[in-house]
Biopython code that builds the backbone (N, CA, C, O; Angstrom):
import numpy as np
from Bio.PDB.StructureBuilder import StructureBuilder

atoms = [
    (1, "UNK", "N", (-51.706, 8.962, 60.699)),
    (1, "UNK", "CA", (-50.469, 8.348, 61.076)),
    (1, "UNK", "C", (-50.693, 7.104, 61.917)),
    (1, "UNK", "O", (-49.837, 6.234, 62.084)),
    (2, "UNK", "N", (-51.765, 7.094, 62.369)),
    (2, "UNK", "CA", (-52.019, 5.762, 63.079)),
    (2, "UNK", "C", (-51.700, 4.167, 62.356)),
    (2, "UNK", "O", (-51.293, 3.133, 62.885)),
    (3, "UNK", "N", (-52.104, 4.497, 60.821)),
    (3, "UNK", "CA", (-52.139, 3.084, 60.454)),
    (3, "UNK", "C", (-50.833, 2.987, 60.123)),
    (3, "UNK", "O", (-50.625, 1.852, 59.694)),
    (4, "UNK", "N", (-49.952, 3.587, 60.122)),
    (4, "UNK", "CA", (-48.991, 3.076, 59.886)),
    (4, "UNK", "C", (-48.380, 2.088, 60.613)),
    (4, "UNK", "O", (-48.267, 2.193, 61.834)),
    (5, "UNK", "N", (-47.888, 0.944, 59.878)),
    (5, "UNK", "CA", (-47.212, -0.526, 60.356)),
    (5, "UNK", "C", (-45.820, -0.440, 60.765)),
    (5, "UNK", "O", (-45.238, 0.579, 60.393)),
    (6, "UNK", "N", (-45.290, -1.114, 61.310)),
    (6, "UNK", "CA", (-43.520, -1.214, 60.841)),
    (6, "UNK", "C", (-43.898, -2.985, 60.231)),
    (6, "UNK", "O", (-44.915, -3.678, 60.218)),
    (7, "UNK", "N", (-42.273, -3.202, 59.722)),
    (7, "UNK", "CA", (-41.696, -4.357, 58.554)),
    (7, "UNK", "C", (-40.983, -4.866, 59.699)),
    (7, "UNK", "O", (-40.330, -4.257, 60.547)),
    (8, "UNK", "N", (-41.183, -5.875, 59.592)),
    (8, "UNK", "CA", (-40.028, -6.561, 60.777)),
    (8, "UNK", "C", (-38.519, -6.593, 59.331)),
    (8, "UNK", "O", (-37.335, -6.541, 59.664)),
    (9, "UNK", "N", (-38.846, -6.657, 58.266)),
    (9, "UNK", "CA", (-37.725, -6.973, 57.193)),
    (9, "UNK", "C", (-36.970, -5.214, 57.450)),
    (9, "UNK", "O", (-37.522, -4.268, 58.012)),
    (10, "UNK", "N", (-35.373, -5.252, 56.732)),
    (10, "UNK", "CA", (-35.422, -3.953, 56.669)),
    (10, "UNK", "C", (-35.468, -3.688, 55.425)),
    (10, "UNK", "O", (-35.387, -4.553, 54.553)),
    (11, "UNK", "N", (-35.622, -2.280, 55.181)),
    (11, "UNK", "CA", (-35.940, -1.050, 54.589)),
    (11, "UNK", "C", (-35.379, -0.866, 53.714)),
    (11, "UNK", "O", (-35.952, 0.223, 53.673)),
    (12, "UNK", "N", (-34.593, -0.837, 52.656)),
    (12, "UNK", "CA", (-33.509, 0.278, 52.151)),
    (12, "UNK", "C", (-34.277, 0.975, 51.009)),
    (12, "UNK", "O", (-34.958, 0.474, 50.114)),
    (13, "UNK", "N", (-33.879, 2.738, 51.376)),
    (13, "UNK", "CA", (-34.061, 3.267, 50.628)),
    (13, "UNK", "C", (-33.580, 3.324, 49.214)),
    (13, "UNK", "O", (-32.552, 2.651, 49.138)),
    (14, "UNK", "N", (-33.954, 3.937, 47.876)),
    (14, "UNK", "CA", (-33.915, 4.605, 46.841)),
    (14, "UNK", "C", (-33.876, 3.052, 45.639)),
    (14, "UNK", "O", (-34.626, 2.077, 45.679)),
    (15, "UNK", "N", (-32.967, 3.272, 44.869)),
    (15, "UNK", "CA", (-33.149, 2.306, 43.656)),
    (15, "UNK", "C", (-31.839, 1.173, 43.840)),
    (15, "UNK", "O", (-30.829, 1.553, 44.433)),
    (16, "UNK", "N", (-31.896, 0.239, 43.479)),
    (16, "UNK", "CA", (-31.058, -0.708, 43.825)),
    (16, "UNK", "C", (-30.203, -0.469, 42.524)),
    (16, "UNK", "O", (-30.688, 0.003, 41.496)),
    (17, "UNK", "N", (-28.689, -0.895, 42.685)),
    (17, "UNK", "CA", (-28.037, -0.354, 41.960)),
    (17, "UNK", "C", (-27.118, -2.326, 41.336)),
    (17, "UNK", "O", (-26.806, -3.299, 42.023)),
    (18, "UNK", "N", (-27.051, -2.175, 40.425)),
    (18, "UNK", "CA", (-25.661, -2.996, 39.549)),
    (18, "UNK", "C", (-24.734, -3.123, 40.643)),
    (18, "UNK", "O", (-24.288, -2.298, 41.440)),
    (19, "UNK", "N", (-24.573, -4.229, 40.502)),
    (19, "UNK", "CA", (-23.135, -4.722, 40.794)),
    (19, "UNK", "C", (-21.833, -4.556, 39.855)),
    (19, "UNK", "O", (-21.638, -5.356, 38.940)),
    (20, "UNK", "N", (-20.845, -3.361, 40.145)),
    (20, "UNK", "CA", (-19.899, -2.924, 38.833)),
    (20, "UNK", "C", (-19.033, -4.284, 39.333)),
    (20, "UNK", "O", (-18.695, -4.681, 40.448)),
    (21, "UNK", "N", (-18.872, -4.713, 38.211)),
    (21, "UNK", "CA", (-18.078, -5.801, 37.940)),
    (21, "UNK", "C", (-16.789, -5.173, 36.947)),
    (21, "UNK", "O", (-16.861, -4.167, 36.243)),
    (22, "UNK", "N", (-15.390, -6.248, 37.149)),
    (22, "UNK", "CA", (-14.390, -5.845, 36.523)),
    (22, "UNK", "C", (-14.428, -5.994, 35.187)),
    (22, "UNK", "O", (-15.031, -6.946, 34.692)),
    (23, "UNK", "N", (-13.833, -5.138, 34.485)),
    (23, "UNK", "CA", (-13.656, -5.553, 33.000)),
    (23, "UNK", "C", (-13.508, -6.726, 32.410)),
    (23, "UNK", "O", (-12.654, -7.407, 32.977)),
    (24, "UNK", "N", (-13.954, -7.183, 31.584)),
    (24, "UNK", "CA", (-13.099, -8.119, 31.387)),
    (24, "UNK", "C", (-12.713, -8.765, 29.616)),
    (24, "UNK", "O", (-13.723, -8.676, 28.917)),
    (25, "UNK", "N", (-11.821, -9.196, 29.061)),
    (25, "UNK", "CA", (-11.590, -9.265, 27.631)),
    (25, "UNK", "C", (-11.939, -10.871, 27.183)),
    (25, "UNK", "O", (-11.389, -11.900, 27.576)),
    (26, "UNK", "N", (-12.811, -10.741, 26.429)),
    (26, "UNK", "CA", (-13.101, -12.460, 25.514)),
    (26, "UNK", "C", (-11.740, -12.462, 25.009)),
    (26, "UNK", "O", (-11.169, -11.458, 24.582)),
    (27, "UNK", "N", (-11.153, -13.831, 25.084)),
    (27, "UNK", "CA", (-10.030, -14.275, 24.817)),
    (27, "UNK", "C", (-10.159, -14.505, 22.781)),
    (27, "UNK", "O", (-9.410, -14.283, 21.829)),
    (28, "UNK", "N", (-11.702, -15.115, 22.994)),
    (28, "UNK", "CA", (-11.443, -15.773, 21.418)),
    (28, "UNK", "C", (-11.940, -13.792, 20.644)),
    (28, "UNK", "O", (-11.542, -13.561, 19.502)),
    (29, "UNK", "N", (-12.644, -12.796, 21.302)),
    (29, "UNK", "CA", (-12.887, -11.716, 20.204)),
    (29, "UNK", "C", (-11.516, -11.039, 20.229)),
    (29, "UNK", "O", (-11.292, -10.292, 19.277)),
    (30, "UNK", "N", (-10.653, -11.158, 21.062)),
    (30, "UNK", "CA", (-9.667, -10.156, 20.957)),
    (30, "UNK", "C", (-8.985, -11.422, 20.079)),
    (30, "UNK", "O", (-9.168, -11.069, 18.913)),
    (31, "UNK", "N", (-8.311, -12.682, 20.057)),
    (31, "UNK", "CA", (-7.616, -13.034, 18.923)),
    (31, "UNK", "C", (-8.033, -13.045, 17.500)),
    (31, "UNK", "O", (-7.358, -12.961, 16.474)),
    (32, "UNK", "N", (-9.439, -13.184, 17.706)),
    (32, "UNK", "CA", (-10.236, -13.188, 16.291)),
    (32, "UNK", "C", (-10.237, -11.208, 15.354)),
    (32, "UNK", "O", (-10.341, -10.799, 14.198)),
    (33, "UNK", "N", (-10.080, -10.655, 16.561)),
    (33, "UNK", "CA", (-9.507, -9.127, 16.135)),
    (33, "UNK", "C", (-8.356, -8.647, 16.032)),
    (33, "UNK", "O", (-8.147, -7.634, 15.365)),
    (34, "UNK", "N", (-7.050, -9.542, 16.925)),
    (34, "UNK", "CA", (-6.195, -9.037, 16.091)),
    (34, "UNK", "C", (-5.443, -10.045, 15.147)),
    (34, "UNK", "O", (-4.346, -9.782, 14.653)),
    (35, "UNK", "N", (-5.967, -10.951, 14.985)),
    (35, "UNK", "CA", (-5.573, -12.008, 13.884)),
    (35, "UNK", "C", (-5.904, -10.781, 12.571)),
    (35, "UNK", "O", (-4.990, -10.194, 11.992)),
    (36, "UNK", "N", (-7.264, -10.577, 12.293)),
    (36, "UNK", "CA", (-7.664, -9.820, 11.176)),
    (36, "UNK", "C", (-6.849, -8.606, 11.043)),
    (36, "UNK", "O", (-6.399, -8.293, 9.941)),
    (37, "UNK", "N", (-6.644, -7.949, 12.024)),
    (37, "UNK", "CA", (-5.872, -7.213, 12.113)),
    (37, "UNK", "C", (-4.564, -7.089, 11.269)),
    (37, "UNK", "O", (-4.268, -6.265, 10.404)),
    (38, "UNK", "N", (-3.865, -8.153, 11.775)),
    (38, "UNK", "CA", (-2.551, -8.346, 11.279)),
    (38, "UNK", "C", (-2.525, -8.342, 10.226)),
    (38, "UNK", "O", (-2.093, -7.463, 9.481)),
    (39, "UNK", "N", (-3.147, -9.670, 9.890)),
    (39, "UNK", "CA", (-3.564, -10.255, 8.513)),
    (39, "UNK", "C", (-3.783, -8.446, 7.201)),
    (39, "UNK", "O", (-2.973, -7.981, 6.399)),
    (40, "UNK", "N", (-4.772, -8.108, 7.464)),
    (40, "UNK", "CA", (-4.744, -6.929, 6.951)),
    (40, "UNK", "C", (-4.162, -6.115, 6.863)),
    (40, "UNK", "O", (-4.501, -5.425, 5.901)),
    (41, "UNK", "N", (-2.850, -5.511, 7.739)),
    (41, "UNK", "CA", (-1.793, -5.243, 7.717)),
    (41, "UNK", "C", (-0.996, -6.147, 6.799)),
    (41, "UNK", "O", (-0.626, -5.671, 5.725)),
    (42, "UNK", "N", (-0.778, -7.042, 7.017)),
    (42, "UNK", "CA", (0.274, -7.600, 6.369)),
    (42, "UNK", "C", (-0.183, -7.203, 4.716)),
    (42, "UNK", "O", (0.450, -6.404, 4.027)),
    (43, "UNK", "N", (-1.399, -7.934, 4.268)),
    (43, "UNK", "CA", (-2.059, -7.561, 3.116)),
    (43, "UNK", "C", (-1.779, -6.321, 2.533)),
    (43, "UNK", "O", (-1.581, -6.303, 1.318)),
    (44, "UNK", "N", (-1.705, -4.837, 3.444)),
    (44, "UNK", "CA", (-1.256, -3.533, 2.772)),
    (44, "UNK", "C", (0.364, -3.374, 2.873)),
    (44, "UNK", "O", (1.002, -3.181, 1.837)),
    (45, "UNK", "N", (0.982, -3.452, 4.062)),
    (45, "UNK", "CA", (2.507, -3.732, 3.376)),
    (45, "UNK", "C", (2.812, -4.210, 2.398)),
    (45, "UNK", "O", (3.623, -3.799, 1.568)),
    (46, "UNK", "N", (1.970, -5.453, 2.396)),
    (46, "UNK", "CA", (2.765, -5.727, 0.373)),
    (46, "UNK", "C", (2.365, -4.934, -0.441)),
    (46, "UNK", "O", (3.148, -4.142, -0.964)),
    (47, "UNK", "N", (1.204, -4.951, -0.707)),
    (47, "UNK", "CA", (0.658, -3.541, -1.697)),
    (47, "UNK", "C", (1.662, -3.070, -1.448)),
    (47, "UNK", "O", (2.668, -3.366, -2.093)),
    (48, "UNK", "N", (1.683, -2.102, -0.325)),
    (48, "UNK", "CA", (2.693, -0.844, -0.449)),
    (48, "UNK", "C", (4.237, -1.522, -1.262)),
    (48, "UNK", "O", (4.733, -1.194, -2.340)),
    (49, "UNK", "N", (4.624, -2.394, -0.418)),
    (49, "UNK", "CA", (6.258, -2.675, -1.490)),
    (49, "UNK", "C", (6.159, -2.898, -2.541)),
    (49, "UNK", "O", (7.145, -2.709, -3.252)),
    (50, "UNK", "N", (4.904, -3.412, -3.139)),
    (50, "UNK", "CA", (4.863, -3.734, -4.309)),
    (50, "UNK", "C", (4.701, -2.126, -5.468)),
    (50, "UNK", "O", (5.166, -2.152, -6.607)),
    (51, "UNK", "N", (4.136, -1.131, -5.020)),
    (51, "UNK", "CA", (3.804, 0.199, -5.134)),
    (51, "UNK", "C", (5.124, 0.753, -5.075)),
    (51, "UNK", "O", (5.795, 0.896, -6.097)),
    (52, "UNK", "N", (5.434, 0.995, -4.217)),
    (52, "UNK", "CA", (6.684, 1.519, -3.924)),
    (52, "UNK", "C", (7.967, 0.838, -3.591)),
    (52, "UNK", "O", (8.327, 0.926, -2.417)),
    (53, "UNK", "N", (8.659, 0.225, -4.357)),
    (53, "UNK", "CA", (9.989, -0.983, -4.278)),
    (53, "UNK", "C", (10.770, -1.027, -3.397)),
    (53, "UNK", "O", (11.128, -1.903, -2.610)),
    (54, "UNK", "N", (11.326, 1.180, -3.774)),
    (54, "UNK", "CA", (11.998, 1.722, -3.421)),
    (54, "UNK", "C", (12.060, 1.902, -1.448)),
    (54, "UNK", "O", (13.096, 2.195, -0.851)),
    (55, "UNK", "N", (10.756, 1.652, -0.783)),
    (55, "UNK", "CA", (10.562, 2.087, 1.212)),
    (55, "UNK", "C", (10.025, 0.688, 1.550)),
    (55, "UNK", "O", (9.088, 0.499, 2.327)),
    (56, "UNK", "N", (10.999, -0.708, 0.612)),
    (56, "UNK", "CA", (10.031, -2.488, 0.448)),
    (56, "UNK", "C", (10.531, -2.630, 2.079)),
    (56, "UNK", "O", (11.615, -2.224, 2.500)),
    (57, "UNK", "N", (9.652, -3.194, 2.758)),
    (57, "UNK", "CA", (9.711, -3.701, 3.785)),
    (57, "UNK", "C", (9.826, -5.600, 4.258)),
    (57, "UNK", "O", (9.787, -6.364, 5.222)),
    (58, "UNK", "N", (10.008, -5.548, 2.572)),
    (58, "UNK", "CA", (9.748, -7.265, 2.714)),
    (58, "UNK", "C", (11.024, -7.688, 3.522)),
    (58, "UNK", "O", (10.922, -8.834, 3.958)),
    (59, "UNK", "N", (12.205, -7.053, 3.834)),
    (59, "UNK", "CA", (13.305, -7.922, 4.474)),
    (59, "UNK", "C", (12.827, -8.122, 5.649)),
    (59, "UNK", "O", (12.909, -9.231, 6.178)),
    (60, "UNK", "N", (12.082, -6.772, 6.416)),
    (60, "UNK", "CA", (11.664, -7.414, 7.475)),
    (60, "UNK", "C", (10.731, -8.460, 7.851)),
    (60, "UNK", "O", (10.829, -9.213, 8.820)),
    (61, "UNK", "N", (9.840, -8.424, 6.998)),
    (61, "UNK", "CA", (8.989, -10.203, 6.661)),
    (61, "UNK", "C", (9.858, -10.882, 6.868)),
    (61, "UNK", "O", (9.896, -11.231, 8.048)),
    (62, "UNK", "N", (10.849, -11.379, 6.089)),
    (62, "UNK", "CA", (12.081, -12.131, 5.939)),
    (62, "UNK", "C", (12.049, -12.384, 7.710)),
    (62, "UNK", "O", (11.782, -13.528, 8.077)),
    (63, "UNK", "N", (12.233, -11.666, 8.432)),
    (63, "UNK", "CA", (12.733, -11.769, 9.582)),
    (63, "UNK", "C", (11.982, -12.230, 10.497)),
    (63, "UNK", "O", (12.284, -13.170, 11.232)),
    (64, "UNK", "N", (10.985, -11.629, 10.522)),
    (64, "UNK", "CA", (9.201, -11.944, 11.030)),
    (64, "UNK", "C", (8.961, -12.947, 11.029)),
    (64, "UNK", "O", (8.842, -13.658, 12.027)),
    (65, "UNK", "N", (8.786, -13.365, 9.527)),
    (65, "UNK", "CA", (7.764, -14.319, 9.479)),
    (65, "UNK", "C", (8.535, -15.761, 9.104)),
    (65, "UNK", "O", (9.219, -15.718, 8.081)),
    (66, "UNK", "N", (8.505, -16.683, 9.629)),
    (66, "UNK", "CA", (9.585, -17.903, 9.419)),
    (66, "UNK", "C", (9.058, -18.749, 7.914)),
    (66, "UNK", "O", (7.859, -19.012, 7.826)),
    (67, "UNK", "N", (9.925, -19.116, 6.855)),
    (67, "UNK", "CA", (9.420, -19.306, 5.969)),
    (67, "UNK", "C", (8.848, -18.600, 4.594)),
    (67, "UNK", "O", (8.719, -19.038, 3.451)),
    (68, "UNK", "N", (8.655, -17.748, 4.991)),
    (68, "UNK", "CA", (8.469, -16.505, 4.203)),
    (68, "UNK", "C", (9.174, -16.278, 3.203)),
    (68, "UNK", "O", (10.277, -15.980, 3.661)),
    (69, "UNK", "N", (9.221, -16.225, 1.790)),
    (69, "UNK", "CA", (10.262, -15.259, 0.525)),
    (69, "UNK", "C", (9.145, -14.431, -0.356)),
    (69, "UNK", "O", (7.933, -14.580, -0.515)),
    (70, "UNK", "N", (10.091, -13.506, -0.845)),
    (70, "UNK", "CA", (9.578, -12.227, -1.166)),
    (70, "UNK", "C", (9.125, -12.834, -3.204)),
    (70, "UNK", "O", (10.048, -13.129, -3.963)),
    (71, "UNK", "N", (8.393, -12.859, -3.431)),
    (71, "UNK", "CA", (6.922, -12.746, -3.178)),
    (71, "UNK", "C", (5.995, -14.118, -4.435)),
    (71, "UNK", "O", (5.659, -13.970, -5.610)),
    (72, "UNK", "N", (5.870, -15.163, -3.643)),
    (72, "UNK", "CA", (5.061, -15.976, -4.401)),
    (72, "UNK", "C", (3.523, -15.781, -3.276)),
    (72, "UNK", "O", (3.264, -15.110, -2.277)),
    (73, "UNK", "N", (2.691, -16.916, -4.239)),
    (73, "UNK", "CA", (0.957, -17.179, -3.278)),
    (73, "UNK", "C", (1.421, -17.415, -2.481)),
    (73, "UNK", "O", (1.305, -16.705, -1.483)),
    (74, "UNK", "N", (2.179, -18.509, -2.482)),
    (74, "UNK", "CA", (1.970, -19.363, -1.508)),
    (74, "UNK", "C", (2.669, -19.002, -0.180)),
    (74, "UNK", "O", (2.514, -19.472, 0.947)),
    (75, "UNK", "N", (3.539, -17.965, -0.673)),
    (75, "UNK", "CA", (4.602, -17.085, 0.385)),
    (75, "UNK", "C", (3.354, -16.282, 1.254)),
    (75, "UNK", "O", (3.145, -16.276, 2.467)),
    (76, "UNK", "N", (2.593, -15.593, 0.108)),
    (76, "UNK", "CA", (1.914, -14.543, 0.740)),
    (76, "UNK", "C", (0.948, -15.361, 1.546)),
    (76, "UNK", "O", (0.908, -15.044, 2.735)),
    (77, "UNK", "N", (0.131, -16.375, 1.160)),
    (77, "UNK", "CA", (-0.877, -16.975, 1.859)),
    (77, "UNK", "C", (-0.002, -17.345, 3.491)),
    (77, "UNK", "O", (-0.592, -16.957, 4.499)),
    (78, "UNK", "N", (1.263, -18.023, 3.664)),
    (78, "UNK", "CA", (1.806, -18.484, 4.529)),
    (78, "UNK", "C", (1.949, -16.943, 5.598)),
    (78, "UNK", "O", (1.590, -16.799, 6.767)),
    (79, "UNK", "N", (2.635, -15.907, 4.616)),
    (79, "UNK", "CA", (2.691, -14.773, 5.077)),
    (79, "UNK", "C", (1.249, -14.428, 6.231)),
    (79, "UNK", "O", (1.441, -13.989, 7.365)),
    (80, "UNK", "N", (0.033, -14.687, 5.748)),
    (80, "UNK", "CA", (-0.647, -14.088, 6.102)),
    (80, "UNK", "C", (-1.727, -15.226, 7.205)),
    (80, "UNK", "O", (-2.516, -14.601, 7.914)),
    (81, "UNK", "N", (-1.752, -16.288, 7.299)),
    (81, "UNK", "CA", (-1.365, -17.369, 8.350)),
    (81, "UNK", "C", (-0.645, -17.134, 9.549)),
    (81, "UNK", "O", (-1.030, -17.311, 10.705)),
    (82, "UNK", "N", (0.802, -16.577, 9.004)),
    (82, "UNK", "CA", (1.395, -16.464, 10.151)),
    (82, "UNK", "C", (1.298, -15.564, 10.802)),
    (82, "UNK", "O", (1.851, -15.595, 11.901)),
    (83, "UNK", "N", (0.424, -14.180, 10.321)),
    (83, "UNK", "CA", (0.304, -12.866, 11.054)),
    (83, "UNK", "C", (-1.317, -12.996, 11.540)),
    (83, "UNK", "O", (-1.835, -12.112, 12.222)),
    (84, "UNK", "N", (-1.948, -14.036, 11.167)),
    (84, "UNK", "CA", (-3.485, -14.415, 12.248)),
    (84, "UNK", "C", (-2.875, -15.168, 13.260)),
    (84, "UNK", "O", (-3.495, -15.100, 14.321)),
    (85, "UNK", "N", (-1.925, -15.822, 13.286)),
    (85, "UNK", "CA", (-1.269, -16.666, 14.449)),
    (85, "UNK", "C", (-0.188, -15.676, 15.059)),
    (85, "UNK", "O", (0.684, -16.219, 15.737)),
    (86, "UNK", "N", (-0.143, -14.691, 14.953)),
    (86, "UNK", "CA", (0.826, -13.738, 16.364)),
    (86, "UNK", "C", (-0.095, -13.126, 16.514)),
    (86, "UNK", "O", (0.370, -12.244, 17.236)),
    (87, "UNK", "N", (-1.879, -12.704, 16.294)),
    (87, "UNK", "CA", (-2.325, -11.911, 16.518)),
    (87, "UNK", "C", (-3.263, -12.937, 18.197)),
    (87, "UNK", "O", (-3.546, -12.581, 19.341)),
    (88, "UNK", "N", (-3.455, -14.477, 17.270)),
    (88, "UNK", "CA", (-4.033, -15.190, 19.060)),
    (88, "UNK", "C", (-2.776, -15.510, 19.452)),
    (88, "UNK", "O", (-2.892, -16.642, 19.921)),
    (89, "UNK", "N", (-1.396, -15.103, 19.552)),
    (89, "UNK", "CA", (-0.558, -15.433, 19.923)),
    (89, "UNK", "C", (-0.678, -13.909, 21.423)),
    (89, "UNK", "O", (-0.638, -13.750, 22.643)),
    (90, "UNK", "N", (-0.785, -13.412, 20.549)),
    (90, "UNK", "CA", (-0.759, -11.710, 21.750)),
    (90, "UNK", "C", (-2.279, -12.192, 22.189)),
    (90, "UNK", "O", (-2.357, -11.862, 23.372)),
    (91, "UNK", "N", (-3.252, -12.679, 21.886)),
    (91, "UNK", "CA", (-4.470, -12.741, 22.581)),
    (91, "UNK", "C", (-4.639, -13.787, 23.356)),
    (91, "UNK", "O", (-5.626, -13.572, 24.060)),
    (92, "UNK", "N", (-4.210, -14.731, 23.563)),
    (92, "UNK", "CA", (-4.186, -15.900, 24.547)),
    (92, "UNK", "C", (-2.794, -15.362, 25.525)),
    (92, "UNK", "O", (-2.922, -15.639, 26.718)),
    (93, "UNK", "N", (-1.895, -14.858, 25.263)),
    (93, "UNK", "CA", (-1.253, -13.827, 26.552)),
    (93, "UNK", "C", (-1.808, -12.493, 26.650)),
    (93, "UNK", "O", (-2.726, -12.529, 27.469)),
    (94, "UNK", "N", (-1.748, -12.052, 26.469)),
    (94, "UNK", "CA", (-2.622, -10.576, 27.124)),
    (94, "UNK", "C", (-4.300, -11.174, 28.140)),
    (94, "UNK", "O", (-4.827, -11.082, 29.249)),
    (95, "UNK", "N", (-4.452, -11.613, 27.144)),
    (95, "UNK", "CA", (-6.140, -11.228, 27.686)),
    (95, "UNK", "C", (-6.585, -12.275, 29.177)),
    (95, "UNK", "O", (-7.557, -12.038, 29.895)),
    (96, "UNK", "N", (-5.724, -13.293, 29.353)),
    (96, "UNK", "CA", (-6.048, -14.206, 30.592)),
    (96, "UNK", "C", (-5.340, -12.959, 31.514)),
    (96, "UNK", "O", (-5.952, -12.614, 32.525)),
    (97, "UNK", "N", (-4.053, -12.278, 31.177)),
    (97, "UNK", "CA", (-3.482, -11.806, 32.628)),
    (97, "UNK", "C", (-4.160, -10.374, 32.309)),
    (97, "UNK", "O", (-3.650, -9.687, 33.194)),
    (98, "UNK", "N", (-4.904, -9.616, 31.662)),
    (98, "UNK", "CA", (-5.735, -8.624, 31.875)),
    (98, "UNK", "C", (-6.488, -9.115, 32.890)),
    (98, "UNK", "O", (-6.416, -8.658, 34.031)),
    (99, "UNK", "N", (-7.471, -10.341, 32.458)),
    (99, "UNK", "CA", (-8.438, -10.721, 33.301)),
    (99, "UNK", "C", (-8.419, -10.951, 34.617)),
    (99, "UNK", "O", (-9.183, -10.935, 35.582)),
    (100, "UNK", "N", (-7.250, -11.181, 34.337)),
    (100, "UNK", "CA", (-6.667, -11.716, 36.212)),
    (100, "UNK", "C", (-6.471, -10.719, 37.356)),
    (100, "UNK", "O", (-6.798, -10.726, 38.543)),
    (101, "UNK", "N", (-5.638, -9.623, 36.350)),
    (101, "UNK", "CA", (-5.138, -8.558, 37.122)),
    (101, "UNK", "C", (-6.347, -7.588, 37.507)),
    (101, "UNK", "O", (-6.371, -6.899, 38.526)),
    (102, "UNK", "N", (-7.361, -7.641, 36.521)),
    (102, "UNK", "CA", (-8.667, -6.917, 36.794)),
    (102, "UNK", "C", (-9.119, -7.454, 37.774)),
    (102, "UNK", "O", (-8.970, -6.985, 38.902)),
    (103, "UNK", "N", (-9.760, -8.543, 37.520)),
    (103, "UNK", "CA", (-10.457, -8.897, 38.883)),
    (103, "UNK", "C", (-9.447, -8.919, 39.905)),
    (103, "UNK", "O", (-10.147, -8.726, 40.899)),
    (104, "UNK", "N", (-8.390, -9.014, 40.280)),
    (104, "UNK", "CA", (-7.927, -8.813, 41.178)),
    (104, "UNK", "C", (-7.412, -7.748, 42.205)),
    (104, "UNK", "O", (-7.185, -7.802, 43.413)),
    (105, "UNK", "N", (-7.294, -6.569, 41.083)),
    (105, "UNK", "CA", (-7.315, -5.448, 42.146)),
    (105, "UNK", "C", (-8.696, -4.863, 42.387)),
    (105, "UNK", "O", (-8.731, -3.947, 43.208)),
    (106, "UNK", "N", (-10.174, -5.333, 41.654)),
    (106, "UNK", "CA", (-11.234, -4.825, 41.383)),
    (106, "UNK", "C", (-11.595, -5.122, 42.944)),
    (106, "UNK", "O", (-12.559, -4.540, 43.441)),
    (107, "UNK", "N", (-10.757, -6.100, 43.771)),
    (107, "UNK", "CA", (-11.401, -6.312, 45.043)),
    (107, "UNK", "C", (-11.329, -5.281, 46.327)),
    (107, "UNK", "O", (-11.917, -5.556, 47.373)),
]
sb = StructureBuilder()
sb.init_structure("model")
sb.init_model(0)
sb.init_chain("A")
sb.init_seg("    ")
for serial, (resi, resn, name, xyz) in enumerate(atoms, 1):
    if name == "N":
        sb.init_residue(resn, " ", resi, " ")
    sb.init_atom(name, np.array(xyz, "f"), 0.0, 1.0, " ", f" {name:<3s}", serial, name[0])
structure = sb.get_structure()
């Protein structure tokens, strides 16, 4: 026990740990996910009305989607444009005030 030194530095015991940091959401993966999203949705609603005439949901397109008629390309292509653009429409609002509100009570 003699050789033992002291550290003028201090000490701390065991394993050093992470800094937990707040969550936080990429603005461009969450619009780029629910753009596809939509988009793909929209893509099986028509199938489906087109399948089934009778449970067609296209009026509500009609309503949705500005521009929209039931059912040319160029409808559907516009159709499906406009449902990648409400999907960074919800992702450029959601994901800045997630971010915000996270780090902010994370303090």
């Amino acid at each position: 026990m003699a050789n033992l030194t002291r550290s003028d530095q201090p000490h701390r015991a065991g394993v050093p740990l992470s800094v937990n940091r707040p969550p936080h959401i990429p603005v461009a993966v969450l619009g780029m996910s629910l753009g596809i999203f939509l988009v793909v949705t929209f893509a099986l609603c028509v199938g489906f009305d087109l399948i089934f005439p009778g449970q067609a949901m296209y009026q509500t397109w009609l309503k949705l989607l500005p521009g929209f008629s039931w059912l040319t390309w160029s409808s559907f292509l516009l159709g499906g444009v406009e449902a990648f653009a409400y999907g960074w429409f919800v992702a450029l609002i959601f994901a800045p005030l997630f971010n915000y509100f996270s780090a902010r009570w994370a303090r």
